[in-house]
Backbone as CSV, one residue per row, in Angstrom:
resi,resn,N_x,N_y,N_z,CA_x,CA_y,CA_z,C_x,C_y,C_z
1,UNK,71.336,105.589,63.203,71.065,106.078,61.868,69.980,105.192,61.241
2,UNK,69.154,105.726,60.783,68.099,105.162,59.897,68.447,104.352,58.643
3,UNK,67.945,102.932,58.506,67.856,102.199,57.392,67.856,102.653,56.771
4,UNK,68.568,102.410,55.111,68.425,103.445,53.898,68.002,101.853,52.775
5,UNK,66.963,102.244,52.449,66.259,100.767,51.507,65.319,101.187,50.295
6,UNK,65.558,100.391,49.192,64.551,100.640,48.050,63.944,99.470,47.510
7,UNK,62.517,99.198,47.387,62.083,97.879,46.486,61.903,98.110,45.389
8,UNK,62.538,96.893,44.830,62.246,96.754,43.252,61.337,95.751,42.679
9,UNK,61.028,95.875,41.562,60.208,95.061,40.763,61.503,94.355,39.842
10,UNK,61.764,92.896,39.979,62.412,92.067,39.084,61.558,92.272,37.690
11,UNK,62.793,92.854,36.898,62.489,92.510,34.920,62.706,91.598,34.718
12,UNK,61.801,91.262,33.421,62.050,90.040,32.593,63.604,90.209,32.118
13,UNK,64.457,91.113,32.060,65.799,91.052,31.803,66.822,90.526,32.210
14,UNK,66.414,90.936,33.952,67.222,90.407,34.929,67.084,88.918,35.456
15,UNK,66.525,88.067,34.344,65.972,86.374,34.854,67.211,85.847,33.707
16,UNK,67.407,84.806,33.918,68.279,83.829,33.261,67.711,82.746,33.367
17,UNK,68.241,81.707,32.291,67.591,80.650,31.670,66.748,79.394,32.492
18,UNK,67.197,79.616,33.947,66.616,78.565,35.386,65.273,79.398,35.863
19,UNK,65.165,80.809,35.219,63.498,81.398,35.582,64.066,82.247,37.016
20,UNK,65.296,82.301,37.743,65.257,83.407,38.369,66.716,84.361,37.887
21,UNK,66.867,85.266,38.680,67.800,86.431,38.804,69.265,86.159,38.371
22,UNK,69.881,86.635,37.204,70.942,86.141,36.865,72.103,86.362,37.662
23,UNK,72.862,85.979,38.305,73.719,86.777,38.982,74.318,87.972,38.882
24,UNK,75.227,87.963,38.033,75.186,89.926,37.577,74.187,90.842,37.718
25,UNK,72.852,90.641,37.798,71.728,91.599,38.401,72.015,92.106,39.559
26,UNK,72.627,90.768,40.583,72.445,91.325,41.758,73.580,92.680,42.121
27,UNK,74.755,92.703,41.187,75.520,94.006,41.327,74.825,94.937,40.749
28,UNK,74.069,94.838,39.718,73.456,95.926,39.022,72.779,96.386,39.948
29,UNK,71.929,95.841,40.679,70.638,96.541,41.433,71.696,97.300,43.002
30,UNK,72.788,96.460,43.406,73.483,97.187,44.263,73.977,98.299,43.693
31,UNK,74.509,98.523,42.836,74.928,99.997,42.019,73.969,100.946,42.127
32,UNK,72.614,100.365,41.555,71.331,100.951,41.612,71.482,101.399,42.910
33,UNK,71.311,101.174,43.990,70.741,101.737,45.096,72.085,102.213,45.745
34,UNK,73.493,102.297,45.569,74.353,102.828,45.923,74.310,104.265,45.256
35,UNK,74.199,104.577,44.124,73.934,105.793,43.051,72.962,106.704,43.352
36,UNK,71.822,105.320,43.792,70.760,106.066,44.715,71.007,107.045,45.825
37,UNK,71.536,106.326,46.942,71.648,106.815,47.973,72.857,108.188,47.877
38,UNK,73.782,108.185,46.980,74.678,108.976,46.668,73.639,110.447,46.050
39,UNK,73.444,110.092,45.544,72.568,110.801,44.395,71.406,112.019,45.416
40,UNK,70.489,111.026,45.727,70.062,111.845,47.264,70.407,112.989,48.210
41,UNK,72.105,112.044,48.603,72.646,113.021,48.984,73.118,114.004,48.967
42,UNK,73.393,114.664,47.740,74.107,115.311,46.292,75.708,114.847,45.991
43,UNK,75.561,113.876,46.250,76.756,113.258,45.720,76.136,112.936,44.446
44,UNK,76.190,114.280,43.396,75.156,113.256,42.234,76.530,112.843,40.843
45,UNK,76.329,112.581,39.746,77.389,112.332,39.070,78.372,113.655,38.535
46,UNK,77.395,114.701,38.422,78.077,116.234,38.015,79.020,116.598,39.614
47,UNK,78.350,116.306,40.452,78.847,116.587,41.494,80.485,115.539,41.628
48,UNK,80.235,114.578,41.412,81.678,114.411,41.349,82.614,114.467,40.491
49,UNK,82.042,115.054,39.380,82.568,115.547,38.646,83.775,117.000,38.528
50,UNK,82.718,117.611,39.171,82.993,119.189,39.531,84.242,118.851,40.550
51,UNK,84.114,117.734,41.511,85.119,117.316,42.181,86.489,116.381,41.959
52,UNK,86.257,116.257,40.787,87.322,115.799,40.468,87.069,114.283,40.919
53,UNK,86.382,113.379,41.445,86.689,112.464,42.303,85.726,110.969,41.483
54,UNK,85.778,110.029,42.098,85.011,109.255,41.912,85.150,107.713,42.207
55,UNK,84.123,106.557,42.877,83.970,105.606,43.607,85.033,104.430,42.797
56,UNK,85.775,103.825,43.112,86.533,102.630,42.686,86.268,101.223,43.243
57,UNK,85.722,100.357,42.950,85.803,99.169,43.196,86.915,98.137,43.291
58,UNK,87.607,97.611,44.716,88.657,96.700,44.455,88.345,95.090,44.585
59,UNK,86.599,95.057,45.050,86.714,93.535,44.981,84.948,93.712,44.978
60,UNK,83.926,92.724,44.927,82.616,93.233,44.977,82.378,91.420,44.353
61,UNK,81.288,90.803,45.516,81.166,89.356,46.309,79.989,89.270,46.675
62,UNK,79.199,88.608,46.069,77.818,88.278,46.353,77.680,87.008,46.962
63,UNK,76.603,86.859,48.055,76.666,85.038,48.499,74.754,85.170,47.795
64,UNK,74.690,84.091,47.556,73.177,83.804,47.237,72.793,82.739,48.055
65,UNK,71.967,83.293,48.421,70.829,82.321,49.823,69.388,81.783,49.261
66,UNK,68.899,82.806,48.455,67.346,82.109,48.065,67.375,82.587,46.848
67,UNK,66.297,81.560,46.137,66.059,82.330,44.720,65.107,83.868,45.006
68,UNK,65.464,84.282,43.913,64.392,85.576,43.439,64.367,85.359,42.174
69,UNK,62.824,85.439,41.783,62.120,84.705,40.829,61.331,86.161,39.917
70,UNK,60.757,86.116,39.056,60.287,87.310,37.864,59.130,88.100,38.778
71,UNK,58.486,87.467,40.149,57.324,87.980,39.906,57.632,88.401,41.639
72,UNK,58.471,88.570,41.894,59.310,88.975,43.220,59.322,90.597,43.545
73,UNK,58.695,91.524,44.774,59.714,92.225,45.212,60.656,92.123,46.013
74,UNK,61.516,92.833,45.936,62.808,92.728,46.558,63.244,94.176,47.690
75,UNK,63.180,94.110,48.567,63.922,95.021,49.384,65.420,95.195,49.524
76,UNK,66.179,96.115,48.986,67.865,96.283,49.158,68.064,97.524,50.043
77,UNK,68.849,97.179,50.642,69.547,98.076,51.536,70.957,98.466,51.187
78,UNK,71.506,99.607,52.232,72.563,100.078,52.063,73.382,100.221,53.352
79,UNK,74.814,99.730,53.565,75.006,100.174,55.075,76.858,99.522,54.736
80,UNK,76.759,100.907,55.761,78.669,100.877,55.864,79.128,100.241,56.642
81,UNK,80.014,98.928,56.476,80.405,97.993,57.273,82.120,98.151,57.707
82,UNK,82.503,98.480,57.065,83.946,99.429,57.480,84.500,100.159,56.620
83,UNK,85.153,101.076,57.526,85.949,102.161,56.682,86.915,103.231,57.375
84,UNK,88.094,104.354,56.772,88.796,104.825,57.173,88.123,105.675,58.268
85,UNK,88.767,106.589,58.982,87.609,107.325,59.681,88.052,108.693,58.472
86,UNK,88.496,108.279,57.899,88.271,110.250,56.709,87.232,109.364,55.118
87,UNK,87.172,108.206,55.489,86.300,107.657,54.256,86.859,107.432,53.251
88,UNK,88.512,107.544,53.247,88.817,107.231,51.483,88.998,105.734,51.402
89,UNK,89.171,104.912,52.494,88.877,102.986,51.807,87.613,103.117,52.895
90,UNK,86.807,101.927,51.794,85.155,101.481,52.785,85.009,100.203,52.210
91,UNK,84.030,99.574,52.816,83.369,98.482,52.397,82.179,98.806,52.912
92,UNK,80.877,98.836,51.907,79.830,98.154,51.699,79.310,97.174,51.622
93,UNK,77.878,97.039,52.570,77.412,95.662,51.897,75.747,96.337,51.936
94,UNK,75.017,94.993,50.922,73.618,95.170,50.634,72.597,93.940,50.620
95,UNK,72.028,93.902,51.806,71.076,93.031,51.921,69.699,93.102,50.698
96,UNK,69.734,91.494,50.568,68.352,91.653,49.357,67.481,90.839,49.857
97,UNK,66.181,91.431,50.367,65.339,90.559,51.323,64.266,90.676,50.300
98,UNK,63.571,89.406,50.341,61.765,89.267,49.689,61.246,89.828,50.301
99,UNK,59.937,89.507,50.279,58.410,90.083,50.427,58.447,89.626,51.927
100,UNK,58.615,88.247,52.059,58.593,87.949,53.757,60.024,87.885,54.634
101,UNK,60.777,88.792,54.306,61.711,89.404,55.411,62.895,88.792,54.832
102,UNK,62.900,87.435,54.198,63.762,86.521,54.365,65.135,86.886,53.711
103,UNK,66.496,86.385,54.222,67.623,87.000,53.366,67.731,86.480,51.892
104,UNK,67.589,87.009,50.750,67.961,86.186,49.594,69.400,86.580,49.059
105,UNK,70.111,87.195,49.289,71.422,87.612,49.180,71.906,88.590,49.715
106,UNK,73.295,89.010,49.843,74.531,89.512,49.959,75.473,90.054,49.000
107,UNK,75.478,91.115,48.972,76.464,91.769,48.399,77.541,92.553,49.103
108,UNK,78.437,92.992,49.005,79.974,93.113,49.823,81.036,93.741,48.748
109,UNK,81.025,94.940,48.641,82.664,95.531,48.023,83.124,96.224,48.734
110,UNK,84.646,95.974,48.230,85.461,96.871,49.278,85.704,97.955,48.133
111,UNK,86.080,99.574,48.305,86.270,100.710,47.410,86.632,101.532,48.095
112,UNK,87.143,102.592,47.325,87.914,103.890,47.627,87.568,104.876,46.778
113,UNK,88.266,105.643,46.683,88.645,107.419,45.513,89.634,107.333,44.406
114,UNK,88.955,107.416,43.719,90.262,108.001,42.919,89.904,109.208,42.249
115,UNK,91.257,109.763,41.927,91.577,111.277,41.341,91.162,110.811,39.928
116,UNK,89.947,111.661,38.955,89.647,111.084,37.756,91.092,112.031,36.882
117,UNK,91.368,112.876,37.055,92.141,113.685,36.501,93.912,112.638,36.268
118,UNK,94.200,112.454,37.855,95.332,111.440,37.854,95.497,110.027,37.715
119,UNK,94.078,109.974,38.074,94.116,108.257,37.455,94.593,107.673,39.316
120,UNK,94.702,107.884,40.154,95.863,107.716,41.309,94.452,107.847,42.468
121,UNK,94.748,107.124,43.207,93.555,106.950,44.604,93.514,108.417,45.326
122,UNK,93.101,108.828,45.935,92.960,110.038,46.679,92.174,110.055,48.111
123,UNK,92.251,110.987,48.774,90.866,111.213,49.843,89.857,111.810,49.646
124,UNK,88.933,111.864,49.881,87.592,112.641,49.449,87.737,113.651,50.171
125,UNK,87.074,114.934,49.976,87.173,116.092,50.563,85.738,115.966,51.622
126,UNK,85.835,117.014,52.340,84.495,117.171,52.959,83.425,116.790,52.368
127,UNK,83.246,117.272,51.146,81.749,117.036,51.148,81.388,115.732,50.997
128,UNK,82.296,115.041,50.487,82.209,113.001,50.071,82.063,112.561,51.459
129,UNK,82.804,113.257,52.425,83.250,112.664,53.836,81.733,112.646,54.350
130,UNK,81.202,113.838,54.391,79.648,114.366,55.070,78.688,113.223,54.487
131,UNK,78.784,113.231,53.328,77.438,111.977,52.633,78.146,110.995,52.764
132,UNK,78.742,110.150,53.246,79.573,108.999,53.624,79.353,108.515,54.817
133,UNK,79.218,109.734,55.528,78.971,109.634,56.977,77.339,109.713,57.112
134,UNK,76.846,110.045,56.558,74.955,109.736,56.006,74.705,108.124,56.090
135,UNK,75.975,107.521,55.621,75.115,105.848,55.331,75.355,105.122,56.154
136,UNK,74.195,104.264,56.386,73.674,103.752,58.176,74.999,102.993,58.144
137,UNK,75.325,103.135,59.164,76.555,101.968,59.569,75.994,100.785,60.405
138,UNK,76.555,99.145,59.667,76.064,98.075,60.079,76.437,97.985,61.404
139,UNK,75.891,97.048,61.965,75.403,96.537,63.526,76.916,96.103,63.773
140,UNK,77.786,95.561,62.755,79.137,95.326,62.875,80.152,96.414,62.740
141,UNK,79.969,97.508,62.003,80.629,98.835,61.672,82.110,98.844,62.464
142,UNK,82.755,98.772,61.664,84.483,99.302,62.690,85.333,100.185,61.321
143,UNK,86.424,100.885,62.342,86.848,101.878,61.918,87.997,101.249,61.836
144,UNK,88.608,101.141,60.238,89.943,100.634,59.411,91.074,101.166,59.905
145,UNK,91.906,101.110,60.022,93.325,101.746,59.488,93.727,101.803,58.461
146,UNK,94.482,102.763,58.280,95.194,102.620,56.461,96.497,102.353,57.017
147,UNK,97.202,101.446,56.072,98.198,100.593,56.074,99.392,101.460,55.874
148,UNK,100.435,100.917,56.581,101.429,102.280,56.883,102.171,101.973,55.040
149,UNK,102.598,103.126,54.857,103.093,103.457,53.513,102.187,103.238,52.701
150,UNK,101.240,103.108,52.871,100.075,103.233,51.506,99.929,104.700,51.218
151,UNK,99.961,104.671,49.809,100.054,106.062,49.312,98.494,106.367,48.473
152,UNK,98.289,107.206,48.497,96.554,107.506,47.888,97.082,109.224,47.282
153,UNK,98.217,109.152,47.041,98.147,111.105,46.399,97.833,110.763,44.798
């Protein structure tokens, strides 16, 4: 499966008081390009709407390796590092590389479904499953189990 990646231009918004990238940016810009890649796919926000459904975050872990500084692009990626084989628990992660290849961070959440109607985790139906199965799976990629008596209705 093909790399799925977008560069950005660092804002003067996203700098904090040391002159680079505040930490909380770096989830923002992963959201960014997760929404992205969803969005693309027609997983767009009406669309999960119409479905009743929508992405939950249970943990989301950045490591920082290099600065990124105001006058930086940045390359982020997207890629599925594990998950159920029907897609309702996953983990993501998102590489943030400079201009010369180099890693400047890591991002990593683990997430699921939930029913917006019940408030209560769920499975995604086909069509979540199909654009789920769209995003490149990492060089590490393995297929989860769900934990016996875990309930998602």
């Amino acid at each position: 499966m093909q790399r799925y990646s977008k560069t950005i231009q660092i804002r003067w918004s996203d700098i904090d008081q040391n002159r680079h990238v505040r930490h909380s940016a770096y989830y923002d810009f992963g959201a960014m390009i997760r929404i992205d890649f969803l969005s693309r796919h027609g997983l767009t926000t009406t669309k999960m709407e119409e479905l009743n459904v929508g992405p939950i975050l249970f943990r989301e872990e950045a490591i920082f390796r290099k600065e990124i500084k105001l006058e930086d692009h940045v390359d982020i990626d997207i890629e599925l590092v594990k998950s159920t084989s029907d897609f309702s628990r996953w983990t993501l992660r998102h590489n943030f590389r400079k201009q010369d290849g180099s890693l400047a961070a890591v991002v990593v959440m683990d997430g699921a479904w939930i029913d917006i109607a019940k408030r209560k985790l769920t499975f995604p139906g086909d069509f979540v499953q199909h654009v789920f199965d769209c995003i490149p799976k990492s060089s590490d990629y393995t297929v989860m189990h769900q934990a016996l008596g875990a309930s998602v209705n």
